[in-house]
PyMOL CGO cylinders between C-alpha atoms (Angstrom):
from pymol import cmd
from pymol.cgo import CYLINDER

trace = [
    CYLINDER, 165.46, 36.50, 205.84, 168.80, 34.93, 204.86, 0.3, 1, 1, 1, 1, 1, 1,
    CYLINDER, 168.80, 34.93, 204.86, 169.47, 31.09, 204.87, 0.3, 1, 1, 1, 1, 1, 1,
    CYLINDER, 169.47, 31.09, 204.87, 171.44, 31.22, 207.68, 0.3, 1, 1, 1, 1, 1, 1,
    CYLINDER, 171.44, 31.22, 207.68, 168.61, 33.04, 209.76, 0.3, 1, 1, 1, 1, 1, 1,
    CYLINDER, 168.61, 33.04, 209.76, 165.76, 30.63, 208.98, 0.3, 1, 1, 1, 1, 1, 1,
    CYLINDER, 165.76, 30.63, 208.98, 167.76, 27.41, 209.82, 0.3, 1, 1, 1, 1, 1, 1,
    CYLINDER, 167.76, 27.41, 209.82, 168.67, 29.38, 213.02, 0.3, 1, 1, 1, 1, 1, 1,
    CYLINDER, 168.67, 29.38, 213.02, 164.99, 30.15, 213.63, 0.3, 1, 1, 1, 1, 1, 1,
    CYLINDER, 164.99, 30.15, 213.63, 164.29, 26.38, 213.06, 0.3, 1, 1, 1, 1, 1, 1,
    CYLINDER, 164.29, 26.38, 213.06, 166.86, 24.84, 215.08, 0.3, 1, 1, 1, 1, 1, 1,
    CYLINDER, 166.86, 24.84, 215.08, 165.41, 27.26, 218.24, 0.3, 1, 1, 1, 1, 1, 1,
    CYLINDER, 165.41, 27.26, 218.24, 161.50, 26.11, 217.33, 0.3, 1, 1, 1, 1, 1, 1,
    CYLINDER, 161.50, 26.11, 217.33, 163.09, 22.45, 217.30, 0.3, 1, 1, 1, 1, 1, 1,
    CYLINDER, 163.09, 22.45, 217.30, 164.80, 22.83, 220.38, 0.3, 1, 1, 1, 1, 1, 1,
    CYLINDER, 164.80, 22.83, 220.38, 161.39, 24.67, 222.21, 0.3, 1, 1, 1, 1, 1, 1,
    CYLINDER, 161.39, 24.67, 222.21, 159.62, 21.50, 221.15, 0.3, 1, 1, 1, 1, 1, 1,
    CYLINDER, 159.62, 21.50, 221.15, 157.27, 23.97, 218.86, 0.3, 1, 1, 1, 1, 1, 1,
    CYLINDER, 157.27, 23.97, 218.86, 158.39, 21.91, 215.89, 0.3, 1, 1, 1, 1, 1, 1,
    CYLINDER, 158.39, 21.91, 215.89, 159.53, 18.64, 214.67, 0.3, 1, 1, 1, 1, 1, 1,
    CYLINDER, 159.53, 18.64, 214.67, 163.17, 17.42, 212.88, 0.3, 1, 1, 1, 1, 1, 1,
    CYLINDER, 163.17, 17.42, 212.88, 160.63, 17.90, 209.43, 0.3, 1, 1, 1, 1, 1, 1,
    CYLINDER, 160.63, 17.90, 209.43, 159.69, 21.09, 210.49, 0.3, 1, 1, 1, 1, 1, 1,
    CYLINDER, 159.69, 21.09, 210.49, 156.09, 20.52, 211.15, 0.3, 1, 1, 1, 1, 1, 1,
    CYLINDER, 156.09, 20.52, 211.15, 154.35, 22.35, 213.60, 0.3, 1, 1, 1, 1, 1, 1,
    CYLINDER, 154.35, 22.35, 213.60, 153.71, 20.31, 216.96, 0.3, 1, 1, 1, 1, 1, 1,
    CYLINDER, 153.71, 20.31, 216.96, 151.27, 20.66, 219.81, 0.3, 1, 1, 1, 1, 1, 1,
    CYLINDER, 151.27, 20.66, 219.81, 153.48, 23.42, 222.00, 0.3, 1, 1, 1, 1, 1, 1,
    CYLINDER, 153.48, 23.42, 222.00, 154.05, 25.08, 218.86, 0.3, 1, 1, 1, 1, 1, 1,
    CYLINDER, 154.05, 25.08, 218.86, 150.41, 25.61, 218.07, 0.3, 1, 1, 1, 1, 1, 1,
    CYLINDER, 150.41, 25.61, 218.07, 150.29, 26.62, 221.99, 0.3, 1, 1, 1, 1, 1, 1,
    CYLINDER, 150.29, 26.62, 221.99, 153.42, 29.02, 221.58, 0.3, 1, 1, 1, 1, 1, 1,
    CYLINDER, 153.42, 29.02, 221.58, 151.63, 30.41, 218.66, 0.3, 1, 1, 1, 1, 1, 1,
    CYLINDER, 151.63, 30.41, 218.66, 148.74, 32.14, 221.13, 0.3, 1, 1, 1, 1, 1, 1,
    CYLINDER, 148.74, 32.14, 221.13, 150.83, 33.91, 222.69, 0.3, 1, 1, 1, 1, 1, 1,
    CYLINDER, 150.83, 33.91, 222.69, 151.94, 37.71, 221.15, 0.3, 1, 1, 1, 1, 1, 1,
    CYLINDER, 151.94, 37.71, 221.15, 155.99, 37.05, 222.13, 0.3, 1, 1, 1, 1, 1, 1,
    CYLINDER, 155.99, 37.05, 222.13, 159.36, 35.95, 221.32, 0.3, 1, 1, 1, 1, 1, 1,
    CYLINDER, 159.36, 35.95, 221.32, 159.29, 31.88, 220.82, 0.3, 1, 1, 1, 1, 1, 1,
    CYLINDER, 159.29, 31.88, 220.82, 161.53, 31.60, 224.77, 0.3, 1, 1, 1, 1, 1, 1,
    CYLINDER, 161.53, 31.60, 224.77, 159.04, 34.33, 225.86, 0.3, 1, 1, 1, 1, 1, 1,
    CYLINDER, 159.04, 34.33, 225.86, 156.16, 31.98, 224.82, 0.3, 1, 1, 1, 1, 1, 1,
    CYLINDER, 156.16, 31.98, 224.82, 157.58, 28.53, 226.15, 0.3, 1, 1, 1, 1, 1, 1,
    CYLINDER, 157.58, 28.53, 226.15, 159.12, 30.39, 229.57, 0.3, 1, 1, 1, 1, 1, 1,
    CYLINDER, 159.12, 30.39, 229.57, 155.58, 30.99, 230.27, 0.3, 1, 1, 1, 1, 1, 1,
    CYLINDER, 155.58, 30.99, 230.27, 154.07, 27.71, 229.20, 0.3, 1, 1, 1, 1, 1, 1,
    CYLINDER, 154.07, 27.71, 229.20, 156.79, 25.83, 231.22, 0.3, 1, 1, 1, 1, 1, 1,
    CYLINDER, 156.79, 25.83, 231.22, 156.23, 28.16, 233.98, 0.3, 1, 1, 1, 1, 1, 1,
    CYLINDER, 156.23, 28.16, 233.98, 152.54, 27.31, 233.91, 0.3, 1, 1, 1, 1, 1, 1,
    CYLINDER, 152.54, 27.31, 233.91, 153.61, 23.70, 234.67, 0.3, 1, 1, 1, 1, 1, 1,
    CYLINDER, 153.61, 23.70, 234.67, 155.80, 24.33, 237.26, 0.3, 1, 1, 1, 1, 1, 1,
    CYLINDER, 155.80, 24.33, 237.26, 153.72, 26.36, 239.50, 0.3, 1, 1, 1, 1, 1, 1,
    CYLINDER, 153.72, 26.36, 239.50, 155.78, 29.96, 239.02, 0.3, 1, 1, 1, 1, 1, 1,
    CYLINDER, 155.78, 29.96, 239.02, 153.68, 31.67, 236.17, 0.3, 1, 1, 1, 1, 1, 1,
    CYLINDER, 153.68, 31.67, 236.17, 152.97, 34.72, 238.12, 0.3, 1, 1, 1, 1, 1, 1,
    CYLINDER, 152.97, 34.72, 238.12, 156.95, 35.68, 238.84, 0.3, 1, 1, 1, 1, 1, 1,
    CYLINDER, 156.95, 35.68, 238.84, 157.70, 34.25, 235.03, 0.3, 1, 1, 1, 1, 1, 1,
    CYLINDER, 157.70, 34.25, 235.03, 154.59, 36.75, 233.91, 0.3, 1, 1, 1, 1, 1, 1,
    CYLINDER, 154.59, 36.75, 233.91, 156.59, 39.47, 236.06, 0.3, 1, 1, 1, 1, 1, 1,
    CYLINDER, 156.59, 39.47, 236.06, 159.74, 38.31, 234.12, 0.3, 1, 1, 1, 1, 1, 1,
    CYLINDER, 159.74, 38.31, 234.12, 158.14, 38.90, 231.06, 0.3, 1, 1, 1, 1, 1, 1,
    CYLINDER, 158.14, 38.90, 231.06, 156.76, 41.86, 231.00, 0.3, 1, 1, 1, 1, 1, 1,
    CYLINDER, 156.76, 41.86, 231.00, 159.94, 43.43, 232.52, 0.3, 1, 1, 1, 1, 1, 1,
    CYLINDER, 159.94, 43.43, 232.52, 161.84, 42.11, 229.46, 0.3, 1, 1, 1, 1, 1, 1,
    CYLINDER, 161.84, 42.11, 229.46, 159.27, 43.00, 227.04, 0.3, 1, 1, 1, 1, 1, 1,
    CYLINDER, 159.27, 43.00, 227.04, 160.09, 46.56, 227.41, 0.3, 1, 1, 1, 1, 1, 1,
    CYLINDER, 160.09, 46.56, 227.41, 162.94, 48.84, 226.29, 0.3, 1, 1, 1, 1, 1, 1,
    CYLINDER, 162.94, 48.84, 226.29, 164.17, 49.16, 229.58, 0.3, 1, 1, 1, 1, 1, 1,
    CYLINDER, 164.17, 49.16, 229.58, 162.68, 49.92, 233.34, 0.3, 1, 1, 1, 1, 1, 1,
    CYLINDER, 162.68, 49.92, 233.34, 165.06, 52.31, 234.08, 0.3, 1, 1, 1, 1, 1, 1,
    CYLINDER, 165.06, 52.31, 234.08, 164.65, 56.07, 233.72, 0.3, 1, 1, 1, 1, 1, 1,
    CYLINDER, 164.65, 56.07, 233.72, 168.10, 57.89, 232.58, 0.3, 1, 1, 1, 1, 1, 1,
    CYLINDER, 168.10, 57.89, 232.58, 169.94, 59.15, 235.51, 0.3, 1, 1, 1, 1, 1, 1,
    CYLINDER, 169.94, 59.15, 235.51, 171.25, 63.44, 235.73, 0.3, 1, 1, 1, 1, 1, 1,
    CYLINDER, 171.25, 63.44, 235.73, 174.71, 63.49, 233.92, 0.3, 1, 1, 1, 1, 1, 1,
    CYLINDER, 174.71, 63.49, 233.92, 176.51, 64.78, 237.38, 0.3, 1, 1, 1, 1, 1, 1,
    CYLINDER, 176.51, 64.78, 237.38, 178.78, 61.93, 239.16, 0.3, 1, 1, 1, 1, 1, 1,
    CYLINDER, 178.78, 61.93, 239.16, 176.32, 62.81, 242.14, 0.3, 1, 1, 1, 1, 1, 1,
    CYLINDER, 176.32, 62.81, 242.14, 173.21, 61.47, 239.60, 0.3, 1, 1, 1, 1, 1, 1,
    CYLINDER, 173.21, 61.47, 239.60, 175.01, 58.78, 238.46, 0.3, 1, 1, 1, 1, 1, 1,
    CYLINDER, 175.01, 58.78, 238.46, 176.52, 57.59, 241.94, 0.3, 1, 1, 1, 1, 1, 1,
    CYLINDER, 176.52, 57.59, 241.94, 173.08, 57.88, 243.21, 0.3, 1, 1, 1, 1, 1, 1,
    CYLINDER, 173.08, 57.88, 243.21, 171.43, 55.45, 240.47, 0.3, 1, 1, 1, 1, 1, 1,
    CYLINDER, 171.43, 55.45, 240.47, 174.30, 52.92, 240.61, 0.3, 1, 1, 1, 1, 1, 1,
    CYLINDER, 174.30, 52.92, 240.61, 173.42, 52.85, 244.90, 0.3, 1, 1, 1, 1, 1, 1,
    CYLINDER, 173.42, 52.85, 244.90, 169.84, 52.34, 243.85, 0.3, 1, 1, 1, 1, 1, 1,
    CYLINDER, 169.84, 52.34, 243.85, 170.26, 49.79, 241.07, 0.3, 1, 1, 1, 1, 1, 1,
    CYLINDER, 170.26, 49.79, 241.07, 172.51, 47.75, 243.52, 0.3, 1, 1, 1, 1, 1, 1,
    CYLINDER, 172.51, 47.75, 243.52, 169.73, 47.58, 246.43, 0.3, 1, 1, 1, 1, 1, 1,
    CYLINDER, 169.73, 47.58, 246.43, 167.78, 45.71, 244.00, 0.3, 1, 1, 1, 1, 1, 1,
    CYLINDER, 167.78, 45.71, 244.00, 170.46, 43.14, 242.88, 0.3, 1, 1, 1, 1, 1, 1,
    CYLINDER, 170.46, 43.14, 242.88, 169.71, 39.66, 242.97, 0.3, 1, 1, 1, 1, 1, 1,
    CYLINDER, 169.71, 39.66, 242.97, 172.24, 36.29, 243.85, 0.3, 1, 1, 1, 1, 1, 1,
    CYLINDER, 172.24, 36.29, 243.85, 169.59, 35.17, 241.10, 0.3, 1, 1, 1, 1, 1, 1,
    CYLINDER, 169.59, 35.17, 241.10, 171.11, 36.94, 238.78, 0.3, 1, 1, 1, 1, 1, 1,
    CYLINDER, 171.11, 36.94, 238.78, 168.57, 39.27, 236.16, 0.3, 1, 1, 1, 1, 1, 1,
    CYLINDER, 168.57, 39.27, 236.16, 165.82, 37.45, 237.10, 0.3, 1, 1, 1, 1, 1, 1,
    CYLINDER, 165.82, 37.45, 237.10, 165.80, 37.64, 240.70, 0.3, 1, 1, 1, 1, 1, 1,
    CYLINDER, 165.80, 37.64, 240.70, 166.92, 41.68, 240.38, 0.3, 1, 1, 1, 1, 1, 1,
    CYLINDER, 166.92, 41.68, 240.38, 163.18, 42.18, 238.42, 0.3, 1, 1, 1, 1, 1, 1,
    CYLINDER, 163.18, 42.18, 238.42, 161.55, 40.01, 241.08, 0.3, 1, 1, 1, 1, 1, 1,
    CYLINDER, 161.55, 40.01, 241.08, 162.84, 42.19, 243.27, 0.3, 1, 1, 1, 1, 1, 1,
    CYLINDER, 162.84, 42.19, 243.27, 162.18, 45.60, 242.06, 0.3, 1, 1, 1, 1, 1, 1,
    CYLINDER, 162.18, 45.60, 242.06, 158.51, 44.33, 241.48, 0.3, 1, 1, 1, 1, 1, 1,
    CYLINDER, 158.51, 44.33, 241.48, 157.81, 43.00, 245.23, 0.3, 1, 1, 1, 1, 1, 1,
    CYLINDER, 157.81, 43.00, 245.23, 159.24, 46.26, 246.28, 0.3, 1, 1, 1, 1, 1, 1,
    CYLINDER, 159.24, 46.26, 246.28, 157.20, 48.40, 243.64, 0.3, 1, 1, 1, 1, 1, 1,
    CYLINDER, 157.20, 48.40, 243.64, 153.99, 46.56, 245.00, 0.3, 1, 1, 1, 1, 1, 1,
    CYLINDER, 153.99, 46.56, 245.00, 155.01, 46.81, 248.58, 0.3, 1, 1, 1, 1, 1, 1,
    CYLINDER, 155.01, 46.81, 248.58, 154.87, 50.81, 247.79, 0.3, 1, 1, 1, 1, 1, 1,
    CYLINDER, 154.87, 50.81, 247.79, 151.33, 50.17, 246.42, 0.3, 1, 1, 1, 1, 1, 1,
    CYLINDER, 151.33, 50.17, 246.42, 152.80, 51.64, 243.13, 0.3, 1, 1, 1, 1, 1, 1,
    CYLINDER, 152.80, 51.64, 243.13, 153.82, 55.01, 244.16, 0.3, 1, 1, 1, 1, 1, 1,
    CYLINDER, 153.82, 55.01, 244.16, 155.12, 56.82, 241.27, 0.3, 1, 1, 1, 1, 1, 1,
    CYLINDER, 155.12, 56.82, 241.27, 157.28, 58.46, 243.58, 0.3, 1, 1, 1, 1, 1, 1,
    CYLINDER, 157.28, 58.46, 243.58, 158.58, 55.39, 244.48, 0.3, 1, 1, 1, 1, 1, 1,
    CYLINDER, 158.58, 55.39, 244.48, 159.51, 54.94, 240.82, 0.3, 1, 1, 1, 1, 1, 1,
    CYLINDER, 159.51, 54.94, 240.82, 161.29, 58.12, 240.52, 0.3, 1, 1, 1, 1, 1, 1,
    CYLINDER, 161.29, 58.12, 240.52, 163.04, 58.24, 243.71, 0.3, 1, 1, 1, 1, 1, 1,
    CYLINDER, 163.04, 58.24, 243.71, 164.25, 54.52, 242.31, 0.3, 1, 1, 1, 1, 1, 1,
    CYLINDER, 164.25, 54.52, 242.31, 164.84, 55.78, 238.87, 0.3, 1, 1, 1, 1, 1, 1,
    CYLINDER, 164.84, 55.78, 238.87, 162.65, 52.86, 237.42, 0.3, 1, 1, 1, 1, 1, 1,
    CYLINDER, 162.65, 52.86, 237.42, 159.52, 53.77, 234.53, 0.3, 1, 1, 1, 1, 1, 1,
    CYLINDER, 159.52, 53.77, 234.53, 156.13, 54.07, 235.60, 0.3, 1, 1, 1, 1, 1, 1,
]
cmd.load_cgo(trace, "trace")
């Protein structure tokens, strides 16, 4: 990686509490280390361990881990119109978050029909 990137990389580590201002590794970052993710990814769901919310953060996570939940809509204005109506149902005043919260409680509350999915245009 260039320079630029690896002083980036450290400052975020730094600022995660993974590492110290000499760079060496510090508890959280041997505890970030465990986990298979992205450094946020790994410190969202330490932090959210702590706070008593791990199970909507380990929602969160998985959501974002992917390319995207959403299955591609028809090409017609009637396809598109229709996915747009659906996506909106699901919005969150929580922003992003709160919108995956959503679609999950809903997904669950459909015991996981993969019709459900389909009729809401989301991956199953």
């Amino acid at each position: 990686p260039a320079m630029d990137q690896m002083v980036e990389a450290l400052h975020l580590l730094h600022c995660l509490g993974a590492i110290d201002s000499n760079g060496k590794c510090l508890k959280m970052g041997y505890l970030m280390s465990k986990f298979p993710l992205e450094p946020c990814l790994s410190r969202a769901l330490i932090a959210s361990s702590e706070n008593n919310c791990l199970n909507e953060m380990l929602i969160i996570a998985a959501m974002i881990s992917v390319e995207s939940i959403w299955l591609r809509s028809g090409e017609s204005k009637a396809s598109k119109e229709a996915f747009e109506t659906v996506r909106q149902s699901f919005r969150s005043e929580f922003g992003c978050f709160g919108t995956f919260l959503n679609i999950f409680y809903r997904w669950q509350k459909s015991n996981f029909n993969e019709l459900w999915d389909k009729k809401n245009f989301l991956q199953s």
